[in-house]
C-alpha positions as CSV (number, residue, x, y, z in Angstrom):
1,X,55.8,14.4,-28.0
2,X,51.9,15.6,-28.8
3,X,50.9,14.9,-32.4
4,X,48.2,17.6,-32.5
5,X,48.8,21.5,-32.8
6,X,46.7,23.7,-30.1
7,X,43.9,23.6,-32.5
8,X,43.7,20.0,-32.5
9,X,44.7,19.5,-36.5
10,X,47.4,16.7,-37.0
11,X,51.3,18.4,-36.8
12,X,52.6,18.8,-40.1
13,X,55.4,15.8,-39.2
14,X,52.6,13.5,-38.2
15,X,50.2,13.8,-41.4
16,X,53.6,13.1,-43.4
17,X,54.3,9.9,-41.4
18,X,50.8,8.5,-41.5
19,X,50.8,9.0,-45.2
20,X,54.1,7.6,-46.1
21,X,52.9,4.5,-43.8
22,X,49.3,4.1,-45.4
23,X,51.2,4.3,-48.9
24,X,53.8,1.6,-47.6
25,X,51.0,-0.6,-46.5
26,X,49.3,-0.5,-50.0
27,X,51.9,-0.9,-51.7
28,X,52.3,-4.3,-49.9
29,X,49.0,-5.7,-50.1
30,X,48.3,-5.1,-46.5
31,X,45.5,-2.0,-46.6
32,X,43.6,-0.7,-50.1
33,X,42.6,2.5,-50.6
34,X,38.4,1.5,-49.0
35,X,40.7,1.2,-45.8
36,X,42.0,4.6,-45.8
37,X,40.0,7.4,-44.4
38,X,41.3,10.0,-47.6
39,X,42.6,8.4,-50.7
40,X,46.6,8.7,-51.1
């Protein structure tokens, strides 16, 4: 399954996952928000 639309942007389903896992990961310590390309 591609991840990226024919113009190359991120699929709506795939910038939801990514940003429900990089909010998981700070809530547990293991990233902070310098980690993150964007904030959350």
């Amino acid at each position: 399954m591609y991840q990226f639309n024919s113009e190359g942007n991120l699929k709506s389903f795939a910038i939801n996952r990514d940003r429900l896992l990089k909010n998981i990961m700070m809530r547990r310590g293991i990233i902070v928000p310098d980690d993150t390309l964007s904030n959350a």
